[in-house]
C-alpha positions in Angstrom: 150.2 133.4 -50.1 150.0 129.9 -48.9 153.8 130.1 -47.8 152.6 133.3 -45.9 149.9 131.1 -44.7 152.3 128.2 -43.2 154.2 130.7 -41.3 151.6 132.0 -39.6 150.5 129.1 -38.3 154.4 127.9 -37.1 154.6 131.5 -35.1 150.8 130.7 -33.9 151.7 127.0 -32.7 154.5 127.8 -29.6 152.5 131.3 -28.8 149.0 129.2 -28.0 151.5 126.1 -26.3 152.7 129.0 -23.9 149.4 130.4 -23.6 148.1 127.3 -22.5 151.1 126.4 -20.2 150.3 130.2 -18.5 147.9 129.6 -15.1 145.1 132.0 -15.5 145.1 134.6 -12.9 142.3 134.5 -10.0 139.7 137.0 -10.3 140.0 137.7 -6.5 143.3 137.4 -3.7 143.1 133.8 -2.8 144.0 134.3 0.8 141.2 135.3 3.4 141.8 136.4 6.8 139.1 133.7 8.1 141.1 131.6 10.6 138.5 128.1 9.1 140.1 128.7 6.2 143.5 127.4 8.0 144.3 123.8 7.1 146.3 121.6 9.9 150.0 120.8 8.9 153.5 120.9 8.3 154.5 124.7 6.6 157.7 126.3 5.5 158.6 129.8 5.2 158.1 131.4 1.7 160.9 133.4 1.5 160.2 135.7 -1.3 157.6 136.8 0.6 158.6 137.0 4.7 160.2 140.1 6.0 161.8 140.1 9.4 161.6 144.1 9.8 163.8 145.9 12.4 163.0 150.1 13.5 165.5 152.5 15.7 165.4 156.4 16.2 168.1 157.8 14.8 169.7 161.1 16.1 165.9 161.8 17.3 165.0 163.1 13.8 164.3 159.5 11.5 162.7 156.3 12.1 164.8 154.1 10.2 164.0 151.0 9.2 165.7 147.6 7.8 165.1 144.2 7.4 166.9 140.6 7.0 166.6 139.3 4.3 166.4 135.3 3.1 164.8 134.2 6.1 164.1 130.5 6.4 161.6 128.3 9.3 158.6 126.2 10.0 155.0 126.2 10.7 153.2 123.1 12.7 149.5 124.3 12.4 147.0 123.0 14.4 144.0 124.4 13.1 141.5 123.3 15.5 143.9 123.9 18.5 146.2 126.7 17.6 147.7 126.4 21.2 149.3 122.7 19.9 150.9 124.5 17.0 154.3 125.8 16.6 156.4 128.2 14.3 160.3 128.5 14.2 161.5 131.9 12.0 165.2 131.8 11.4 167.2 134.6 9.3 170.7 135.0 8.2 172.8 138.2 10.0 174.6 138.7 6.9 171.6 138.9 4.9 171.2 142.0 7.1 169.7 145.1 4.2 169.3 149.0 4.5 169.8 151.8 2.1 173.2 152.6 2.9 175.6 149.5 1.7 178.3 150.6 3.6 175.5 150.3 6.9 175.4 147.3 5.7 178.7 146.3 6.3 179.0 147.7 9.8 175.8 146.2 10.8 177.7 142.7 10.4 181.0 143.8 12.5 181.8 142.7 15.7 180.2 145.9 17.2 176.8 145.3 16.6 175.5 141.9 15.3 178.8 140.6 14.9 177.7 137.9 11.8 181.3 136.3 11.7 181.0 135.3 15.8 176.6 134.8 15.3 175.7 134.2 12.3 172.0 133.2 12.8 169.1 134.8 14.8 166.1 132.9 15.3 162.8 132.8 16.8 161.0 129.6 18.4 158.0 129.8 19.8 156.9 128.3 23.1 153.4 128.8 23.6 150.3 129.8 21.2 147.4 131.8 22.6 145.0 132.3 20.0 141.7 134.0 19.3 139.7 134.8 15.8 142.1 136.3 14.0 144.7 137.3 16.7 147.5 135.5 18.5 149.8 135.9 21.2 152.8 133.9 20.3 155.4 133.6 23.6 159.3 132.4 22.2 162.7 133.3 22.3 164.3 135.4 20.3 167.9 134.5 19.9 170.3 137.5 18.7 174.2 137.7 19.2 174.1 134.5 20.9 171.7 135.7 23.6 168.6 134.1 24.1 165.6 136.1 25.5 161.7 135.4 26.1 159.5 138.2 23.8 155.9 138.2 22.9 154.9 138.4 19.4 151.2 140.2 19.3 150.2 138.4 15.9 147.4 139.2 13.6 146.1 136.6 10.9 146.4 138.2 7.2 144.9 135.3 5.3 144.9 131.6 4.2 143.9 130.0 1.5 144.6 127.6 -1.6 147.8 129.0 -2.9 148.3 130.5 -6.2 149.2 128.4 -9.0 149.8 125.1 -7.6 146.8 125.3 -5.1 148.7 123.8 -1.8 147.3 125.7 1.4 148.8 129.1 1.9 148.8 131.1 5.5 150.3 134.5 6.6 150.8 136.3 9.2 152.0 139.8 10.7 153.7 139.5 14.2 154.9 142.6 16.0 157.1 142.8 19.8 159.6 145.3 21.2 163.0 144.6 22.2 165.9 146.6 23.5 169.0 145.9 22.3 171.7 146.3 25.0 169.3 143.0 26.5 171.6 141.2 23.5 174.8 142.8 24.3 174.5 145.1 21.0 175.4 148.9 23.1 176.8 150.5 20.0 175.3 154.2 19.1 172.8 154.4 22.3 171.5 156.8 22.8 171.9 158.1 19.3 170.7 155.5 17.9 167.7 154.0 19.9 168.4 150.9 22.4 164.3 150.5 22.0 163.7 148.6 18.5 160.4 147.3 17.2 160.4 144.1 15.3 158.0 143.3 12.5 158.0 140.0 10.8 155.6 139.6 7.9 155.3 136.1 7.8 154.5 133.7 4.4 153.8 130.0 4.8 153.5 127.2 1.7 152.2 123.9 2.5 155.0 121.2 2.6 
């Protein structure tokens, strides 16, 4: 019995270190989409969590959609004059995911994106009108070596003490239309759609 006794208590010992080691969960999201919640600074993109989102018509009967993935960049907030901030988003070509691996592939070839030649697009913004909890965020978009001026329409999803370590947390959702052929990628048009609608759902983490 008392062997049975010491045993329990070893198993016991590392489960209640690992227990206390665990952050408790928040009872609520910790992000708020109240713009003085935003604390001035110097952000970087939380990859996990940032999509840069890409949709085309195909053949007239889909709406297909795909995304880069590991996307990288920068947030200088100013949260008392959001027109002084700035935000760079910048996302790897070959990273480039849909459903169809072998899309995949093709997407990357010198006939569309052409990762070998461009292996980077990137978005830098160069002016910031705000208000509440929308934005208008002016920049160029860089894709297949071409540089063109777009206009993000922005919407603030929340900030907020991030979850576990605390440090300030911000995200947003910014949406523009391109076309395509303006980057020199022609390939499939009209069956595939030179209009495409860009969605990047945005994480930052506090530096």
């Amino acid at each position: 019995m008392r062997h049975s006794l010491i045993l329990a208590a070893l198993i016991s010992l590392p489960l209640a270190a690992v227990a206390a080691q665990t952050p408790q969960l928040p009872r609520e999201a910790p992000g708020k989409p109240l713009p003085k919640r935003a604390v001035s600074g110097r952000y970087k993109v939380d990859p996990a969590h940032t999509q840069v989102l890409f949709r085309v018509n195909h053949l007239g009967f889909s709406e297909y959609t795909g995304q880069f993935t590991q996307p990288n960049g920068t947030l200088v907030l100013d949260a008392k004059r959001p027109s002084r901030s700035r935000v760079e988003v910048r996302f790897p070509i070959a990273a480039v995911k849909t459903t169809d691996p072998e899309l995949d592939k093709h997407l990357q070839a010198a006939d569309f994106f052409d990762a070998k030649r461009f292996p980077e697009g990137r978005f830098v913004s160069t002016m910031i009108q705000a208000s509440g909890t929308r934005a208008m965020i002016s920049g160029n978009l860089t894709l297949h070596g071409v540089t063109r001026p777009v206009v993000l329409n922005t919407r603030l999803v929340g900030a907020g003490p991030g979850f576990p370590d605390g440090k300030p947390n911000i995200g947003f959702v910014a949406q523009t239309t391109v076309k395509r052929s303006d980057f020199g990628i022609s390939s499939g048009i009209p069956l595939v759609s030179d209009q495409v609608d860009l969605t990047i759902n945005a994480a930052f983490m506090a530096e």
